[in-house]
Backbone as CSV, one residue per row, in Angstrom:
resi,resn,N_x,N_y,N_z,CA_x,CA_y,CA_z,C_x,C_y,C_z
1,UNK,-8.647,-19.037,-10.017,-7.331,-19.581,-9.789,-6.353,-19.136,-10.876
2,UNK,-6.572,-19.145,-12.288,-5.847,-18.787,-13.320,-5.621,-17.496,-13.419
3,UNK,-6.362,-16.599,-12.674,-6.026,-14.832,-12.869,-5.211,-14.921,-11.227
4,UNK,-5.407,-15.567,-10.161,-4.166,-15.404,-9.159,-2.992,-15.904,-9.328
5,UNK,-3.015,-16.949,-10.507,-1.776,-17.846,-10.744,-1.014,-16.480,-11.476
6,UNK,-1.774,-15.922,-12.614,-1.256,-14.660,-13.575,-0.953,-13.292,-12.956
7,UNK,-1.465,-12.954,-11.477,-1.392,-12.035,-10.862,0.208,-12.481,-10.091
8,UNK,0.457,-13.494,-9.824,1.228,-14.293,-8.605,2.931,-14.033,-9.387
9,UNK,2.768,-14.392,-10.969,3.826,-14.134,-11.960,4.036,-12.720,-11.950
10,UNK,3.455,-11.744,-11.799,3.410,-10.828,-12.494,3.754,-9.615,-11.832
11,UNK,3.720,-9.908,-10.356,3.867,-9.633,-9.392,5.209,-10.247,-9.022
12,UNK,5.840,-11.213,-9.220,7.359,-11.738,-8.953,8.130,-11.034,-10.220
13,UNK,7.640,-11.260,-11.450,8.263,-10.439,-12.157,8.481,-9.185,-12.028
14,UNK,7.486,-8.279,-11.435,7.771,-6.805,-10.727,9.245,-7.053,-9.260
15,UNK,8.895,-7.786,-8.752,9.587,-7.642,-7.764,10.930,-7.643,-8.060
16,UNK,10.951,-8.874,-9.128,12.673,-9.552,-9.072,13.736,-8.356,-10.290
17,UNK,12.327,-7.618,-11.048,13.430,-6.115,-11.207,13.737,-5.271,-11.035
18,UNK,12.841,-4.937,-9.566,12.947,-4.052,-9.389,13.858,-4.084,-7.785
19,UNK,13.797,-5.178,-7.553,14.918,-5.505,-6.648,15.808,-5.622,-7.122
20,UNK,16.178,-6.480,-8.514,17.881,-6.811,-8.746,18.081,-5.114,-9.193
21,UNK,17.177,-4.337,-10.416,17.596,-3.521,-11.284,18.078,-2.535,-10.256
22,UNK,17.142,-1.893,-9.386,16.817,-0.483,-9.162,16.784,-0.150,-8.185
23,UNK,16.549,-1.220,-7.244,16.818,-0.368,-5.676,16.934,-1.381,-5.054
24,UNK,18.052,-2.048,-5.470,18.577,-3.221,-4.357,19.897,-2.169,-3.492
25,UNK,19.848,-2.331,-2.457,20.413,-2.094,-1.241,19.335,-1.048,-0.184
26,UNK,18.485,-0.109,-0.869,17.797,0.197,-0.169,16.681,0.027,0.634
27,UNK,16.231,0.773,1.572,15.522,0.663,2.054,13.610,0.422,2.530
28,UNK,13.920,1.180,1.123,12.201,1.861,0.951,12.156,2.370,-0.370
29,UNK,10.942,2.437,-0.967,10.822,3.053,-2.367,10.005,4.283,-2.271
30,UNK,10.482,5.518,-2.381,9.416,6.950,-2.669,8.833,6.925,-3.360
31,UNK,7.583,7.605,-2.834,6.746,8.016,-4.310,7.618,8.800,-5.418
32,UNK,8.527,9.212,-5.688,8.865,9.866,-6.961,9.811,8.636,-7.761
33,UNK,9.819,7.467,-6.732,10.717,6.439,-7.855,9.407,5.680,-8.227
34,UNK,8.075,5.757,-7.514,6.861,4.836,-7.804,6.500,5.762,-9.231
35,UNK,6.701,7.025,-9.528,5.831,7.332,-10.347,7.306,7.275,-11.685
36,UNK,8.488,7.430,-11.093,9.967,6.988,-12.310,9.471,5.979,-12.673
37,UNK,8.924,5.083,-11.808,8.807,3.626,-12.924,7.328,3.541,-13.695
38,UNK,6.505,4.284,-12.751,5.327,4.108,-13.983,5.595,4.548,-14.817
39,UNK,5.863,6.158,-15.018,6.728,6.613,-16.354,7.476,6.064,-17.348
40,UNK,8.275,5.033,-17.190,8.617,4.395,-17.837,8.183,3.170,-18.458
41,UNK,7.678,2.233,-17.673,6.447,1.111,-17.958,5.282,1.492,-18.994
42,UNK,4.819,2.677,-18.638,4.044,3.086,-19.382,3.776,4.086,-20.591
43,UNK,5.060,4.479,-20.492,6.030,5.202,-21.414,4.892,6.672,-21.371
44,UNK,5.112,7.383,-20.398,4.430,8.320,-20.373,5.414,9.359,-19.827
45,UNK,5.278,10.541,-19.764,5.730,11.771,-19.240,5.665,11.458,-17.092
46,UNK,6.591,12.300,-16.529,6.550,12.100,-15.201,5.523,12.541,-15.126
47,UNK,5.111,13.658,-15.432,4.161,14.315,-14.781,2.633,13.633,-14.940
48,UNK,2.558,12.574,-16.059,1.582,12.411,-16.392,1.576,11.105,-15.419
49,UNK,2.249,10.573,-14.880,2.758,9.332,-14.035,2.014,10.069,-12.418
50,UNK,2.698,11.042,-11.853,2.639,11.207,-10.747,1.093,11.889,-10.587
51,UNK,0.465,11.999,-11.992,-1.194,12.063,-11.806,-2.202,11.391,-11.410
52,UNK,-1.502,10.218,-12.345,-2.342,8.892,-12.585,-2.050,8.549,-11.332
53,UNK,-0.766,7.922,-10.230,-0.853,7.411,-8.513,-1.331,8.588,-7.983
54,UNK,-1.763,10.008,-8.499,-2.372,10.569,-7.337,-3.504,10.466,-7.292
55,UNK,-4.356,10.165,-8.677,-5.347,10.030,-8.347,-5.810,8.552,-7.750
56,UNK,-5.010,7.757,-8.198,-5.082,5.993,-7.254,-5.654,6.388,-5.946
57,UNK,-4.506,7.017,-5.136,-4.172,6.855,-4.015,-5.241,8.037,-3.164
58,UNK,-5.823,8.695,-4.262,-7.166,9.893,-3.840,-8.386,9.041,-3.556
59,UNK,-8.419,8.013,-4.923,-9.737,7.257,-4.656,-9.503,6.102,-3.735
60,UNK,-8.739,5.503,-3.181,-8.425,4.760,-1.999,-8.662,5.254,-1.107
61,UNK,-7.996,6.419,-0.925,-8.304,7.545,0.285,-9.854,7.923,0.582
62,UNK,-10.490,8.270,-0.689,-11.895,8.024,-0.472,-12.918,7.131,-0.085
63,UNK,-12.656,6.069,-0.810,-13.537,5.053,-0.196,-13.112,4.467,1.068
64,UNK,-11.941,4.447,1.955,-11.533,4.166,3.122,-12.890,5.156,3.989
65,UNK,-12.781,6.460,3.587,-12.859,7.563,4.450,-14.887,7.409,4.445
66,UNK,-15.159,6.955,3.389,-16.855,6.491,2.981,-16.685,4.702,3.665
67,UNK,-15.873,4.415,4.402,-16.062,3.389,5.001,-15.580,1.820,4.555
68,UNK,-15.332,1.904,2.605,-15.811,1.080,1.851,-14.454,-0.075,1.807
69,UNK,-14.576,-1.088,1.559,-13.466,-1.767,1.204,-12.761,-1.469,-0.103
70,UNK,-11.771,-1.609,-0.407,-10.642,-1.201,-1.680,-10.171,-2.522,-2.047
71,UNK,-10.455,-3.508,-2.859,-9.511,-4.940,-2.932,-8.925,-4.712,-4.495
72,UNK,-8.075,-5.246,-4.288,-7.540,-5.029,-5.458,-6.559,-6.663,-5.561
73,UNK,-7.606,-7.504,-6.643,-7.321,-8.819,-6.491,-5.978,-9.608,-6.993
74,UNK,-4.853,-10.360,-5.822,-3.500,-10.455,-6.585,-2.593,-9.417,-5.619
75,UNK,-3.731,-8.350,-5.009,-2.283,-7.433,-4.433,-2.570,-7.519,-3.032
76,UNK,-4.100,-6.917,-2.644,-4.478,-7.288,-1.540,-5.681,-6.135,-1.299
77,UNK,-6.504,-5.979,-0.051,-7.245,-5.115,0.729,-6.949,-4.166,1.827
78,UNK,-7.659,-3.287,0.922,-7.498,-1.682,2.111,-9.331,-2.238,3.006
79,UNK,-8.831,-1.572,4.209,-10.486,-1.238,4.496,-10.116,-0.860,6.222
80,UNK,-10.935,-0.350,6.226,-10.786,0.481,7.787,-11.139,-0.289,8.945
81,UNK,-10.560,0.048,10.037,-10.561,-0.907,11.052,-11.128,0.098,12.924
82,UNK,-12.201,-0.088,13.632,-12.321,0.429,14.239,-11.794,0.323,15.216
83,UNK,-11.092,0.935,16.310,-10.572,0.566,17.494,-11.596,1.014,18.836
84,UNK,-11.528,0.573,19.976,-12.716,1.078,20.975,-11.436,1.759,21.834
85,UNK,-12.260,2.691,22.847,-11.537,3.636,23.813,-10.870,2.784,24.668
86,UNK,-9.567,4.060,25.202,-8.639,2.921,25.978,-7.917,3.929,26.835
87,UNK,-7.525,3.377,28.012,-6.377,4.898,28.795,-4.943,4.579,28.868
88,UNK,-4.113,5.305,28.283,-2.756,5.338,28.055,-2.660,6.234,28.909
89,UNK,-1.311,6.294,28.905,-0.407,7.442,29.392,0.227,8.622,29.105
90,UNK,0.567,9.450,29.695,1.309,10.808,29.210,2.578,10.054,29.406
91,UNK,3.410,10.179,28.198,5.337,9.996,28.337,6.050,10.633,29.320
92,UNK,5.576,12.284,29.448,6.132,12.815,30.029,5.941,12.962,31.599
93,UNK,4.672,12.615,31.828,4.223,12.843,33.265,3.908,11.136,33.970
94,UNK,3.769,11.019,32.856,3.257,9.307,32.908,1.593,8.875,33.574
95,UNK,1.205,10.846,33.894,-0.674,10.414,33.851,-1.511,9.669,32.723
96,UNK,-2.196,9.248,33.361,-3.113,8.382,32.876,-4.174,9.176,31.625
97,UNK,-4.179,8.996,30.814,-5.093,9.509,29.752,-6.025,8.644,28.797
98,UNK,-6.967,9.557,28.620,-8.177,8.531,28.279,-8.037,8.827,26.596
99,UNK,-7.653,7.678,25.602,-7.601,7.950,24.350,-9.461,7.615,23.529
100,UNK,-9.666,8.311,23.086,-10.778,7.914,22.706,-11.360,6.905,21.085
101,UNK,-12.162,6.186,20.807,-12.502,5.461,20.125,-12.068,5.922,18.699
102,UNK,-12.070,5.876,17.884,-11.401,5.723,16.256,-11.668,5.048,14.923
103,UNK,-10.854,5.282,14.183,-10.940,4.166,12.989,-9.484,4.508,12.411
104,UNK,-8.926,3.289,11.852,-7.421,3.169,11.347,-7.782,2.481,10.049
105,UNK,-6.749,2.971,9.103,-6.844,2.426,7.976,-6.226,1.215,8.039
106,UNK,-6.046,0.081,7.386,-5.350,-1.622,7.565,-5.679,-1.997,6.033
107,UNK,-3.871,-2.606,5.646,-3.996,-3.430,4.650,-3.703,-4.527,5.167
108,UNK,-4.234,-5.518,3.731,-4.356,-6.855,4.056,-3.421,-7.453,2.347
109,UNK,-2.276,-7.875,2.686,-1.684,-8.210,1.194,-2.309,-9.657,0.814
110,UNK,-2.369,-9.742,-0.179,-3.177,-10.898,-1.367,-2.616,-11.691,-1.429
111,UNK,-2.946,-12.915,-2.034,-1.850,-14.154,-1.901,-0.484,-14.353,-3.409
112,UNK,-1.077,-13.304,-4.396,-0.202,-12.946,-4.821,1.067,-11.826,-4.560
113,UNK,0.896,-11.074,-3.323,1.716,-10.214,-3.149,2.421,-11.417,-2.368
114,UNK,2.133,-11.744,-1.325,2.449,-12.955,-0.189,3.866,-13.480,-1.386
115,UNK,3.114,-14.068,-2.455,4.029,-15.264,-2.782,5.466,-14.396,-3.684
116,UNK,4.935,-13.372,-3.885,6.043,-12.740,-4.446,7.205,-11.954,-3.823
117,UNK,6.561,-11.543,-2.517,7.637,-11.302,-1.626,8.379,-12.345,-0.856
118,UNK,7.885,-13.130,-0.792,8.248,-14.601,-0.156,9.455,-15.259,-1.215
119,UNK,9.177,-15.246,-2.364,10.787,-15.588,-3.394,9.911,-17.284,-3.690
């Protein structure tokens, strides 16, 4: 409870500056403003920033792809989700097509992300 209470702060404190400071009116945040702010937080070089989320986002990518769950406690869970076969349609012709079975990646946000986007 005391590391989600500390995750829950810490996580509103991210939010509320980086909403008032830095990208309030927009829409969406790029990866090159995700790795501007690690750079700076962490007082490192860009380049050494846009290493460190590539490799994050390599080993996420991996263990999704090995099946595995990713939690990351305070923010939330990656983990893959299977779907079964199904028949859609062509847009253009509007025939019937048979899509076949899968797996999709799915996050699941934490109850500290929850409470920090929530205000």
């Amino acid at each position: 409870m005391v590391k989600e209470a500390g995750a829950a702060a810490r996580m509103q404190k991210i939010h509320n500056h980086y909403t008032i400071a830095a990208f309030e009116g927009t829409s969406r945040m790029q990866k090159s403003e995700v790795e501007a702010a690690l750079a700076e937080k962490l007082n490192i070089t860009k380049t050494a920033a846009r290493d460190l989320l590539n490799v994050i986002l390599d080993q996420i990518t991996l263990e999704l792809s090995r099946g595995q769950r990713v939690s990351l406690p305070g923010f939330g869970v990656f983990e893959t989700r299977a779907y079964g076969p199904r028949t859609g349609r062509n847009p253009q012709t509007g025939e019937p097509i048979d899509i076949p079975a899968g797996h999709n990646a799915h996050f699941k946000p934490g109850k500290g992300l929850k409470d920090a986007i929530s205000g």
